[in-house]
N, C-alpha and C positions, 0 to 999 in steps of 0.2 A: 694854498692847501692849509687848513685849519691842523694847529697843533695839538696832538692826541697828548692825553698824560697817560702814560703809564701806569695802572692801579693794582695794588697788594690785594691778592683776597687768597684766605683762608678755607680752606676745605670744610664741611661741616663737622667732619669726624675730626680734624686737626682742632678746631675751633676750640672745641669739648675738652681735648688732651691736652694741648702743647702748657707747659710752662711759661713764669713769666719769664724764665730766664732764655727759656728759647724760644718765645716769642723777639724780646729786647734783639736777639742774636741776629734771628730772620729778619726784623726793622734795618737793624744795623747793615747788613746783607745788603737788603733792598734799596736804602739812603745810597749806601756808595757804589752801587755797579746798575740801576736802573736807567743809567742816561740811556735812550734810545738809537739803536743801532739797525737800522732801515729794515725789516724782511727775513728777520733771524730770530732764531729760537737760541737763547742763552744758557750756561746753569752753572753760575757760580756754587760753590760749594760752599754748606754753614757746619756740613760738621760728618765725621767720620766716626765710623766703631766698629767694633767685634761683636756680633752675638754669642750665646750660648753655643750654637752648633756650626759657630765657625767663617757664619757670611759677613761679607763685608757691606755694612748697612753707608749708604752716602745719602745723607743729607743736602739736596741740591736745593739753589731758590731756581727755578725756571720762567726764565723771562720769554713770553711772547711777543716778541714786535713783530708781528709777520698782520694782516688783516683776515686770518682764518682761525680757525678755531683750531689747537695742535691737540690731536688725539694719539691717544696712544694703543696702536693696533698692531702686533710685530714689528714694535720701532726699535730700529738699533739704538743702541744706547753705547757710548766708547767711555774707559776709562782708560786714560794714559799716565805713568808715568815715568819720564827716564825711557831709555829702551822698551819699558813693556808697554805693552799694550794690548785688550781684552775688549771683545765686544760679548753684548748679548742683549738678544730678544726680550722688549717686556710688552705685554699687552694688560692695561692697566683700565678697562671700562670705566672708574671712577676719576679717572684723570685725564679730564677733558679741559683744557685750559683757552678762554677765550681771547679773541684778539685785545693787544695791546694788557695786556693783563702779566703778572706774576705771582707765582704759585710754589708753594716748600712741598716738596715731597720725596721722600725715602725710597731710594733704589737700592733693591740685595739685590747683592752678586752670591752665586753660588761659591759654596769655602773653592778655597786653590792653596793650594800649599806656597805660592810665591808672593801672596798677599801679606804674608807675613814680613816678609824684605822689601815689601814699598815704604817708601818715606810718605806718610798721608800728607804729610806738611805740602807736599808737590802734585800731589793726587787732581786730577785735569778731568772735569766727566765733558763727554761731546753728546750730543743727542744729534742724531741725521735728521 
């Protein structure tokens, strides 16, 4: 079986926006969690925040090793950490991620008032 590399690619609207600091962040991301894990969709985490109204925006890199394309249509999304743990629903049309490929993009969670007592430092997102 011929060996796949794994390739970073950028959203067009990310392309446009992102920083070079959070660019450098999402490389860095990519360098050390892209080793290939057979058939699995990843999503280490670059970065955590608060908005104005309260949600919690996660910064994931999402690695596809799978050979399909991971779309996102009512896909669970998990964030764990410590005892809690929270799913929800995204359906994202612009985020269609090819195989063997990874891709940063920003998942809000609805505010929760116990978002506040997570340690983000620990913050685990899962994608089904």
């Amino acid at each position: 079986e011929a060996f796949i590399i794994q390739q970073l690619y950028l959203h067009p609207t990310w392309e446009k926006a992102v920083s070079q600091k959070d660019l450098a962040l999402i490389e860095h991301v990519f360098e050390t969690t892209y080793n290939q894990v057979d058939d699995v969709i990843m999503s280490p985490i670059v970065r955590t925040a608060f908005n104005y109204k309260g949600e919690l925006l996660i910064t994931a890199l999402v690695h596809n090793f799978t050979h399909h394309s991971a779309r996102f249509a009512n896909r669970s999304v998990f964030i764990r950490c410590g005892d809690y743990m929270e799913e929800q629903e995204f359906t994202i049309p612009a985020l269609s991620i090819p195989p063997f490929t990874s891709m940063p993009w920003t998942f809000i969670f609805k505010p929760d008032p116990l978002h506040a007592a997570l340690d983000l430092q620990k913050l685990v997102l899962e994608i089904e």
